[in-house]
HTML snippet that shows the backbone in 3Dmol.js (N, CA, C, O; Angstrom):
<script src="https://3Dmol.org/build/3Dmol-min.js"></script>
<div id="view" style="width:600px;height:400px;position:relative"></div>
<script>
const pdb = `
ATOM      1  N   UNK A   1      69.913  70.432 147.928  1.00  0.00           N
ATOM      2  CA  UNK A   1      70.474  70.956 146.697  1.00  0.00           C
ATOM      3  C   UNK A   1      71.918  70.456 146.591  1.00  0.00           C
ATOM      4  O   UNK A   1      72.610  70.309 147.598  1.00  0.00           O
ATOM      5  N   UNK A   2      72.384  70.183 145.283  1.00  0.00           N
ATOM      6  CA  UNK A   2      73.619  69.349 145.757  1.00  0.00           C
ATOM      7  C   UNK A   2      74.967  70.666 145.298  1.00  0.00           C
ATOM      8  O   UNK A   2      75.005  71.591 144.486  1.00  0.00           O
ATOM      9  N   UNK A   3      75.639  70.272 146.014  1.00  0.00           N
ATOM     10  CA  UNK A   3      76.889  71.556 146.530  1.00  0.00           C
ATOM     11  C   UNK A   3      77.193  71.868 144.807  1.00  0.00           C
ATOM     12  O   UNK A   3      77.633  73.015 144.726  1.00  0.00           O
ATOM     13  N   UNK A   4      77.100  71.225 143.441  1.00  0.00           N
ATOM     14  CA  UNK A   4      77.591  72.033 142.481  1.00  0.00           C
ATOM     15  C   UNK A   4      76.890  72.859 141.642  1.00  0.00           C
ATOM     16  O   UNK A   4      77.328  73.673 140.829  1.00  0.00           O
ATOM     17  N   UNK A   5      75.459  72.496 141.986  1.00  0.00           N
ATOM     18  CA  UNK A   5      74.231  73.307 141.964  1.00  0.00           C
ATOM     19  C   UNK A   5      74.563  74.535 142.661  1.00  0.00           C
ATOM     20  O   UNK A   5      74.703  75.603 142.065  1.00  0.00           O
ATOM     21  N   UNK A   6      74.666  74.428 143.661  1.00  0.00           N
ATOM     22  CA  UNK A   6      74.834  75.595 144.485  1.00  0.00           C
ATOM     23  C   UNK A   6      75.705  76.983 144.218  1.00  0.00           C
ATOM     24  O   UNK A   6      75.470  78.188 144.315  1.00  0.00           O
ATOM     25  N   UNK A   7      76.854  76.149 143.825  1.00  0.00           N
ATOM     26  CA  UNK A   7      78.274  77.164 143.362  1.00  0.00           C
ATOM     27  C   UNK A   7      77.644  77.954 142.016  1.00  0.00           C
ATOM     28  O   UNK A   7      77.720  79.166 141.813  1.00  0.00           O
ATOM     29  N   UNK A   8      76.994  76.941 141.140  1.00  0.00           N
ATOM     30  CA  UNK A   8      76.570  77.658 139.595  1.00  0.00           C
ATOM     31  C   UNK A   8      75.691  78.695 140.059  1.00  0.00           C
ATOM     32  O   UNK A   8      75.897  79.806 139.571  1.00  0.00           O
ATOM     33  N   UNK A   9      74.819  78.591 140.837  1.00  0.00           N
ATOM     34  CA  UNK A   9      73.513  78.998 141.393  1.00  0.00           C
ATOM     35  C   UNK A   9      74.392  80.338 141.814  1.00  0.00           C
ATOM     36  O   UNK A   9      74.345  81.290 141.034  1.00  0.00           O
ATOM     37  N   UNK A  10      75.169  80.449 142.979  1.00  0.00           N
ATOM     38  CA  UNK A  10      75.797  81.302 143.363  1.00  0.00           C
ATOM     39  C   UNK A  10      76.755  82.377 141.956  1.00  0.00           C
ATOM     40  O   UNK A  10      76.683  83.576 141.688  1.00  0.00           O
ATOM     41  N   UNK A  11      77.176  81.798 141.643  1.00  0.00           N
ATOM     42  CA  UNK A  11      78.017  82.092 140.193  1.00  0.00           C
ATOM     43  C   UNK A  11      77.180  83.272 139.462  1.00  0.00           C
ATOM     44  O   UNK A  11      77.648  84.400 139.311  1.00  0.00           O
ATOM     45  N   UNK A  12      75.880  82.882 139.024  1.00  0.00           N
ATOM     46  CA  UNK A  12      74.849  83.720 138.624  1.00  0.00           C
ATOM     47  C   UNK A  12      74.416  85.154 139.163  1.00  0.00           C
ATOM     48  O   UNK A  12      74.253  86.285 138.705  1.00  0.00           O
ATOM     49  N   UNK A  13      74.304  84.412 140.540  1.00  0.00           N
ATOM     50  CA  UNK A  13      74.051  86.003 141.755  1.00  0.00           C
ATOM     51  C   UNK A  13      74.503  87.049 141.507  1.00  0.00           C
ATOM     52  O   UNK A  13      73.897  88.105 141.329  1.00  0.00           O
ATOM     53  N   UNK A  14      76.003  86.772 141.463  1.00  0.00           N
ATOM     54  CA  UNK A  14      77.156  87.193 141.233  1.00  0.00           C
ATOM     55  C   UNK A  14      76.577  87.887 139.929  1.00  0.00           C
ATOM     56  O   UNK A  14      75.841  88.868 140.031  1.00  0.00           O
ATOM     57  N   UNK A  15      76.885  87.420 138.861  1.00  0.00           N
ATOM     58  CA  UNK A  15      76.730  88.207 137.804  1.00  0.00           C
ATOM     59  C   UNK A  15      75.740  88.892 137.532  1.00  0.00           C
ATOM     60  O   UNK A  15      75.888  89.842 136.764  1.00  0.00           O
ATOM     61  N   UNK A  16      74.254  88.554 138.173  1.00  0.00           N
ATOM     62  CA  UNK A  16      73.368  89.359 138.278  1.00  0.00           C
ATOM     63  C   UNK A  16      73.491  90.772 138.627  1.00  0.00           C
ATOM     64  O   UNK A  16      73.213  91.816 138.036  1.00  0.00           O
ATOM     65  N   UNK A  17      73.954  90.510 139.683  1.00  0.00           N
ATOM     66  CA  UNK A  17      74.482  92.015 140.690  1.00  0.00           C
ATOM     67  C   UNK A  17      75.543  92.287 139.358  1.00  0.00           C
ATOM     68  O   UNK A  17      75.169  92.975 138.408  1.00  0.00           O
ATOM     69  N   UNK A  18      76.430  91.882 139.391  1.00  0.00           N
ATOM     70  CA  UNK A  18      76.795  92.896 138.777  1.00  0.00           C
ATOM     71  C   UNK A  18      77.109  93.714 137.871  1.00  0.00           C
ATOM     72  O   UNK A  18      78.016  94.542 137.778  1.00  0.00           O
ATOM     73  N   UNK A  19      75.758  93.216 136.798  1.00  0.00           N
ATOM     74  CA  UNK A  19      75.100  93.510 135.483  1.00  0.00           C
ATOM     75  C   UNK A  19      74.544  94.700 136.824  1.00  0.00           C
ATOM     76  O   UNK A  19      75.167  95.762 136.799  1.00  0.00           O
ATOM     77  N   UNK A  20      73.688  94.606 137.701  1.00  0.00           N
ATOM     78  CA  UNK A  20      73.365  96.213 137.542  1.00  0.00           C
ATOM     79  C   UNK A  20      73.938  96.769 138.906  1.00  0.00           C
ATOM     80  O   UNK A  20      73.346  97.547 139.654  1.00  0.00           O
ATOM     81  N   UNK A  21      74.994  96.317 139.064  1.00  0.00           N
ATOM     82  CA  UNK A  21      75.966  97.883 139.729  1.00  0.00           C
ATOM     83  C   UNK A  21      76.779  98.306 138.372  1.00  0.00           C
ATOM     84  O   UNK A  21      77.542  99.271 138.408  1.00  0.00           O
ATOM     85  N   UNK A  22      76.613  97.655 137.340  1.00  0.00           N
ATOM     86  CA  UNK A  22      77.402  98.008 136.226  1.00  0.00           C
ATOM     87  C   UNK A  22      76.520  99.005 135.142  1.00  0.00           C
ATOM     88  O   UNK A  22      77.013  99.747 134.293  1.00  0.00           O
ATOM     89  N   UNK A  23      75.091  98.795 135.426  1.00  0.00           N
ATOM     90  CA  UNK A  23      74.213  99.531 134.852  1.00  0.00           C
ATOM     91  C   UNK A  23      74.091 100.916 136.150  1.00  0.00           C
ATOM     92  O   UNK A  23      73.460 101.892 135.744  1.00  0.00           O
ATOM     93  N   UNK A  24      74.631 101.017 137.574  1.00  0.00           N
ATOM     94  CA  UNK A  24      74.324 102.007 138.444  1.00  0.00           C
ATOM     95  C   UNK A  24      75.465 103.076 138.002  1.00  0.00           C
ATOM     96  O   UNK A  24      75.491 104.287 137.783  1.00  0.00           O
ATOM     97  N   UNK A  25      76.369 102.033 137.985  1.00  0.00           N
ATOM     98  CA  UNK A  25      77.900 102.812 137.746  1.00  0.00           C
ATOM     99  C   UNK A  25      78.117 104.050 136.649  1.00  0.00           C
ATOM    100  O   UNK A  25      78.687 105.132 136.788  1.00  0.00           O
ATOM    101  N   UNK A  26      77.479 103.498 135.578  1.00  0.00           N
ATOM    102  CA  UNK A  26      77.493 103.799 134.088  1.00  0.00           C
ATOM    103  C   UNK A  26      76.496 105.435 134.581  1.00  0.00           C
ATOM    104  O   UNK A  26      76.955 106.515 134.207  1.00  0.00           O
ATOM    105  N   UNK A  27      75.394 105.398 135.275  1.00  0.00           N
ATOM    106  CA  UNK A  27      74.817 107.006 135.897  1.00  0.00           C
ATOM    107  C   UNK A  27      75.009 107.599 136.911  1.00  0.00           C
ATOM    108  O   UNK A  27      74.623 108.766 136.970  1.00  0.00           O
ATOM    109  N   UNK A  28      75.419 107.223 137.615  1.00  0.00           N
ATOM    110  CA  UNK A  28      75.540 107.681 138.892  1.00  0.00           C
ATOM    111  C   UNK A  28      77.418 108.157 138.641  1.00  0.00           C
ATOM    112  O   UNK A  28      77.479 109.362 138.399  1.00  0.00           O
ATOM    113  N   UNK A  29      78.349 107.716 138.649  1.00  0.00           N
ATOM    114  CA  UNK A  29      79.854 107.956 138.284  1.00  0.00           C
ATOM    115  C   UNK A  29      80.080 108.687 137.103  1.00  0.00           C
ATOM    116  O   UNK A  29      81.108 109.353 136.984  1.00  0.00           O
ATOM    117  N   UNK A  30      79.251 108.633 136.243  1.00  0.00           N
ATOM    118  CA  UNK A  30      79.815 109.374 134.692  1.00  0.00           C
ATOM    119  C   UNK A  30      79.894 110.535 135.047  1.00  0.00           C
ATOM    120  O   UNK A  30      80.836 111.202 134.618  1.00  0.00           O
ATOM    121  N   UNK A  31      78.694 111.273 136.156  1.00  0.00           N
ATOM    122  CA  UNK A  31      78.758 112.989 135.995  1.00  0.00           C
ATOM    123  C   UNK A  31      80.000 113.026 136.899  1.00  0.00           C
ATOM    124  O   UNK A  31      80.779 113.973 136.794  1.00  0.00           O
ATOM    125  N   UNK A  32      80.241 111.945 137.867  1.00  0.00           N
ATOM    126  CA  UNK A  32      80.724 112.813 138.952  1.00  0.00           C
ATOM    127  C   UNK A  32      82.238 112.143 139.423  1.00  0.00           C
ATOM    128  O   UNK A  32      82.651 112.618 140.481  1.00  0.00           O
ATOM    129  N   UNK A  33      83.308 110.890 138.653  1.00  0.00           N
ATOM    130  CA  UNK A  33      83.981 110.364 139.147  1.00  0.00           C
ATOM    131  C   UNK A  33      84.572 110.665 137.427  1.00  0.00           C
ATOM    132  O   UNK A  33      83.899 110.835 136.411  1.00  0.00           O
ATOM    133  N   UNK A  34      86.782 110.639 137.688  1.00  0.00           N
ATOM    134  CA  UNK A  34      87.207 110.770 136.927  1.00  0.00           C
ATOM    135  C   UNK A  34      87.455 109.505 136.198  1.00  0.00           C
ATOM    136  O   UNK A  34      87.170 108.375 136.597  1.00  0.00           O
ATOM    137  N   UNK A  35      87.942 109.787 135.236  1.00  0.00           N
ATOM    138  CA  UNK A  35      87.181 108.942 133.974  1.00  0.00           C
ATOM    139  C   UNK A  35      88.226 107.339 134.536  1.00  0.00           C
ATOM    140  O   UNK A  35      87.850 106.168 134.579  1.00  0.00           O
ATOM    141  N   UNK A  36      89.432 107.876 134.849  1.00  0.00           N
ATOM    142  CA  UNK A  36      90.306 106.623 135.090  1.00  0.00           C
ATOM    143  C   UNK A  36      89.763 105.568 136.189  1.00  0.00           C
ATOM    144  O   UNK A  36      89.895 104.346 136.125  1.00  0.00           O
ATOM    145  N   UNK A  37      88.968 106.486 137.459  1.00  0.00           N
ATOM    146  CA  UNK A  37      88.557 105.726 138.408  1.00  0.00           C
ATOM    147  C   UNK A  37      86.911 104.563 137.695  1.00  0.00           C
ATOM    148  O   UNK A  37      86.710 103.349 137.733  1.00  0.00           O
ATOM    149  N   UNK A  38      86.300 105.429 137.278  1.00  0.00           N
ATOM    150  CA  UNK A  38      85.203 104.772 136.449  1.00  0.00           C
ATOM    151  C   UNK A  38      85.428 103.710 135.694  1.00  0.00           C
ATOM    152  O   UNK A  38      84.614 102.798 135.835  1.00  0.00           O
ATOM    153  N   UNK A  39      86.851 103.444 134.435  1.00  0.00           N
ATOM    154  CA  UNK A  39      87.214 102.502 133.900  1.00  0.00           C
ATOM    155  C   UNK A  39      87.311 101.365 134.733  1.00  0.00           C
ATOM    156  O   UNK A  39      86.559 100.408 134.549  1.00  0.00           O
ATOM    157  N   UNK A  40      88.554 101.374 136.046  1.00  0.00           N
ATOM    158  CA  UNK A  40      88.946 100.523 136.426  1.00  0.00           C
ATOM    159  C   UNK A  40      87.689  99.856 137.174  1.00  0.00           C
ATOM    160  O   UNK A  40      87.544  98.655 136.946  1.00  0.00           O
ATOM    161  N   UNK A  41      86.716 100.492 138.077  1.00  0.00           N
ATOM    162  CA  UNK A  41      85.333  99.610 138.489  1.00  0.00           C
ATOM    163  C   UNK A  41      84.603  98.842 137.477  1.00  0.00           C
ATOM    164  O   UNK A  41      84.167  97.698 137.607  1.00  0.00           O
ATOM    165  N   UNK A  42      84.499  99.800 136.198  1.00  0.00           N
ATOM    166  CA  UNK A  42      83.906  99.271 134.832  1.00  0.00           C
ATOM    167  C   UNK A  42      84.165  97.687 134.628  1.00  0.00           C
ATOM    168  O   UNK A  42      83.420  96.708 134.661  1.00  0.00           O
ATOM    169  N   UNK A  43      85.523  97.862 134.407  1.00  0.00           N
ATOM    170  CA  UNK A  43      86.183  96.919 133.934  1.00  0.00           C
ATOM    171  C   UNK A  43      86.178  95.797 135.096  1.00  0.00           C
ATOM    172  O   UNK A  43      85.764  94.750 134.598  1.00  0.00           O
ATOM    173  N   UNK A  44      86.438  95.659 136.247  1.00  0.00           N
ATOM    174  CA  UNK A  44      86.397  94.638 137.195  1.00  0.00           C
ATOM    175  C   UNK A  44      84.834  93.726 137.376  1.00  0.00           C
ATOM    176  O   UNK A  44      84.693  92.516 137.550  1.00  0.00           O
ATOM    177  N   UNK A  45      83.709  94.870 137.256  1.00  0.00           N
ATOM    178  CA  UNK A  45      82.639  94.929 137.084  1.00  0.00           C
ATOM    179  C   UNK A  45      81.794  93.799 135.663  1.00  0.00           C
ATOM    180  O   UNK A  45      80.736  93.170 135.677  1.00  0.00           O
ATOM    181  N   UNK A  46      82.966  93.983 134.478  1.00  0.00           N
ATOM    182  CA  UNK A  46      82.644  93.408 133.278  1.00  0.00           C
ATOM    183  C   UNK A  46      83.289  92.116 133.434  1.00  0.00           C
ATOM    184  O   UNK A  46      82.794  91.285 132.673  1.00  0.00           O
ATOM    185  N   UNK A  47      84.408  91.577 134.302  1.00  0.00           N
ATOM    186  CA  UNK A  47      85.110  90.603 134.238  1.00  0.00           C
ATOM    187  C   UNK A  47      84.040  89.683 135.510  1.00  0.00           C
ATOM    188  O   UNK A  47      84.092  88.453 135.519  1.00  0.00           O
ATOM    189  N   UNK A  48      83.403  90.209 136.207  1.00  0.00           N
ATOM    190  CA  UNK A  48      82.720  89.408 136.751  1.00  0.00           C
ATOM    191  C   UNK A  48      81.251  88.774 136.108  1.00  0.00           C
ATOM    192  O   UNK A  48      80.502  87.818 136.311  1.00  0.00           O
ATOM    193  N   UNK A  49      81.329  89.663 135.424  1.00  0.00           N
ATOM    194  CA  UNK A  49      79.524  89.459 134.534  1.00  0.00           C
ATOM    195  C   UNK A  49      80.046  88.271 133.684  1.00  0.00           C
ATOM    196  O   UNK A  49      79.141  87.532 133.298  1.00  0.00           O
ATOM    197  N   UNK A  50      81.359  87.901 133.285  1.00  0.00           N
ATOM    198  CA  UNK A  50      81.960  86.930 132.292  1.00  0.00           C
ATOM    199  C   UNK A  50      80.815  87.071 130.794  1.00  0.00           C
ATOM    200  O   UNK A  50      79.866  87.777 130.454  1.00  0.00           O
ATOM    201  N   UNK A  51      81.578  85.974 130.258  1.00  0.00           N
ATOM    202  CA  UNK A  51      80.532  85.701 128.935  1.00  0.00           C
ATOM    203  C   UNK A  51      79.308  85.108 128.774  1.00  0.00           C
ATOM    204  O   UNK A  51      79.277  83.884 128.902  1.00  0.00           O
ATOM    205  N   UNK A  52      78.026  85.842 128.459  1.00  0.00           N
ATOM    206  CA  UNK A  52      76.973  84.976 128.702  1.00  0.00           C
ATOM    207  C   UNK A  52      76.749  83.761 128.014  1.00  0.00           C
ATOM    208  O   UNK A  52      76.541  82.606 128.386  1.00  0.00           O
ATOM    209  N   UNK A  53      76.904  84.658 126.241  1.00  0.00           N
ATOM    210  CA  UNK A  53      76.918  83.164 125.334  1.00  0.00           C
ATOM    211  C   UNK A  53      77.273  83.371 124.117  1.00  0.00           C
ATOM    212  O   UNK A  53      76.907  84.361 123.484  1.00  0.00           O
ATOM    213  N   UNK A  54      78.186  82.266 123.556  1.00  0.00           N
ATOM    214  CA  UNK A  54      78.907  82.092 122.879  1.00  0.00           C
ATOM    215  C   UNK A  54      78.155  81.835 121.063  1.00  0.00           C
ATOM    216  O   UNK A  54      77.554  80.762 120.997  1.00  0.00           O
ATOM    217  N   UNK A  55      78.145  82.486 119.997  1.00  0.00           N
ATOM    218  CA  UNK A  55      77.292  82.051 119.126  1.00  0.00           C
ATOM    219  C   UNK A  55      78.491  81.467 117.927  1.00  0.00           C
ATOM    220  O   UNK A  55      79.480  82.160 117.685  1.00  0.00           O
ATOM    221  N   UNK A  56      78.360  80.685 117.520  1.00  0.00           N
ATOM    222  CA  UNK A  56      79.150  80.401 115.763  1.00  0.00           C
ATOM    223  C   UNK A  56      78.448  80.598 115.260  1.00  0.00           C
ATOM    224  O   UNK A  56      77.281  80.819 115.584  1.00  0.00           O
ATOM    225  N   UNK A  57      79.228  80.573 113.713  1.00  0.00           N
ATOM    226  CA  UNK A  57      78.443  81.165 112.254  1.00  0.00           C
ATOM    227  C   UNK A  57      78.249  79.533 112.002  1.00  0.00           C
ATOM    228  O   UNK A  57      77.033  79.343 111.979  1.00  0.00           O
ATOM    229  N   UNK A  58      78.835  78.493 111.838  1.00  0.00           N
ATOM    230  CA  UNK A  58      79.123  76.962 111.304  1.00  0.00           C
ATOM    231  C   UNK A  58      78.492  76.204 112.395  1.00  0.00           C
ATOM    232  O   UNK A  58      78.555  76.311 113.620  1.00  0.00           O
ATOM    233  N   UNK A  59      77.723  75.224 111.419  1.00  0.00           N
ATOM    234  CA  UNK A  59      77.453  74.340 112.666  1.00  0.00           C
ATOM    235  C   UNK A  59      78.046  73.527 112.757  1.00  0.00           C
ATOM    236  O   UNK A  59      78.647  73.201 111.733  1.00  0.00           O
ATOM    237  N   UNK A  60      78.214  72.877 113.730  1.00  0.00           N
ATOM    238  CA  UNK A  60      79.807  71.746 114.240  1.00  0.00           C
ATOM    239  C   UNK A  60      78.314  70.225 113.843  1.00  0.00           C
ATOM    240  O   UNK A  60      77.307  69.928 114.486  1.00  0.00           O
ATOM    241  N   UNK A  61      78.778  69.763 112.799  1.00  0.00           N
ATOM    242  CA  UNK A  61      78.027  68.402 112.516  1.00  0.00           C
ATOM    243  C   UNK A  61      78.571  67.345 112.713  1.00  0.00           C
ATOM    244  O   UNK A  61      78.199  66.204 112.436  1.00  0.00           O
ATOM    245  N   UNK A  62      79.929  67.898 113.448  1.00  0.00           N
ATOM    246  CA  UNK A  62      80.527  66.338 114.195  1.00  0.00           C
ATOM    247  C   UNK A  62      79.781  66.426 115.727  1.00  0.00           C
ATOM    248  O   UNK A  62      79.681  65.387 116.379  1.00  0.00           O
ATOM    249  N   UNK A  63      79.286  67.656 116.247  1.00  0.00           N
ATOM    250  CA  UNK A  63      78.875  67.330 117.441  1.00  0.00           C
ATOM    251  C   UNK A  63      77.025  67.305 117.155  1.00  0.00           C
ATOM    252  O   UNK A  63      76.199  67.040 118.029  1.00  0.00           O
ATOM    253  N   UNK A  64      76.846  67.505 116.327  1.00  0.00           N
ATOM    254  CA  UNK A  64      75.120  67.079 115.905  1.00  0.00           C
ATOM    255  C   UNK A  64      75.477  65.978 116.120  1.00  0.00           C
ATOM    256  O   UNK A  64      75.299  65.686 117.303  1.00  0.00           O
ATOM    257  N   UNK A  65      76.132  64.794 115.237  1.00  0.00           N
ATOM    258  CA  UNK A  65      75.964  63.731 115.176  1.00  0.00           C
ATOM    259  C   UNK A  65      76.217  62.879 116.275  1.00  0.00           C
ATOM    260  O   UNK A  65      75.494  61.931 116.581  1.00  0.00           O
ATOM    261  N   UNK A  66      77.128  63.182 116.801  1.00  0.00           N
ATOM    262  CA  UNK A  66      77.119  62.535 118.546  1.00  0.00           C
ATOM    263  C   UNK A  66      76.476  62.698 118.947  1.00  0.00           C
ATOM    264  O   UNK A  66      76.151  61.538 119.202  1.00  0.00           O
ATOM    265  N   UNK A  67      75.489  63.483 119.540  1.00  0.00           N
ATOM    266  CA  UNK A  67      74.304  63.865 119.374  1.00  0.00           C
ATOM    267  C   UNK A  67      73.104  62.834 119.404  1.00  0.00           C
ATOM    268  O   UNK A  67      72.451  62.275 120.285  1.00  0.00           O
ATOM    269  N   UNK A  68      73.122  62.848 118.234  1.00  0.00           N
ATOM    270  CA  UNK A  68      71.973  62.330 117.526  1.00  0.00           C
ATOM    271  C   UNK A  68      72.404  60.525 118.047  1.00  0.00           C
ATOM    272  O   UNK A  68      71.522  59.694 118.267  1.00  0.00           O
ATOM    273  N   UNK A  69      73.726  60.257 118.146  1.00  0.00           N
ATOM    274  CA  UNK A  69      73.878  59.153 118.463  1.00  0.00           C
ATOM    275  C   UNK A  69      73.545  58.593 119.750  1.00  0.00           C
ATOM    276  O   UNK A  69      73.250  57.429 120.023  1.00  0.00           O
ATOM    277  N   UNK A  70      73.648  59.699 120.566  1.00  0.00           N
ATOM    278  CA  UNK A  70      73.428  59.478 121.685  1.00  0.00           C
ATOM    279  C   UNK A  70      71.604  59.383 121.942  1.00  0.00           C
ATOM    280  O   UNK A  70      71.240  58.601 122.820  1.00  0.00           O
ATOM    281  N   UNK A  71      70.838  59.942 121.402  1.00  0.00           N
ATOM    282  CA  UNK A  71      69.571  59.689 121.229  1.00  0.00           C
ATOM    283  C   UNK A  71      69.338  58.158 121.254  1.00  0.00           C
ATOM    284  O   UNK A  71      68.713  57.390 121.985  1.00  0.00           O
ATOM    285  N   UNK A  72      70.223  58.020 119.976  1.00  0.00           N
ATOM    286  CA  UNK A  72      69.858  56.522 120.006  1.00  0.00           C
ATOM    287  C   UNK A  72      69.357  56.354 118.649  1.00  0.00           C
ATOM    288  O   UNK A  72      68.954  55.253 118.271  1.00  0.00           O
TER     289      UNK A  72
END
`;
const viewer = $3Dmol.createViewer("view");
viewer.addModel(pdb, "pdb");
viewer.setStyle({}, {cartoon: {color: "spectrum"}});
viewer.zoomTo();
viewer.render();
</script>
């Protein structure tokens, strides 16, 4: 597997987990941890999950066409 495969591969793990310690957190802490301590895991928790995916309203038809150029 080549080592930058690996890192992305790893990268994912990562956010896997912690999409659901972020889904554990959210029941298990709400009844029973104060609200400030809950944010700050929340939040460290959300910065690791990063952005999954990005949508526009416009389609960029300068990058269709490169694109399409590159097809051939």
């Amino acid at each position: 597997m080549p080592l930058r495969r690996f890192w992305l591969l790893s990268g994912m793990i990562q956010r896997i987990e912690a999409q659901r310690d972020l889904r554990l957190l959210t029941v298990i802490l709400a009844a029973r941890a104060k609200p400030e301590d809950r944010k700050d895991y929340e939040a460290k928790l959300t910065e690791q999950i990063g952005t999954i995916a990005v949508i526009y309203d416009t389609l960029d038809r300068e990058g269709l066409e490169r694109l399409r150029q590159l097809q051939g």
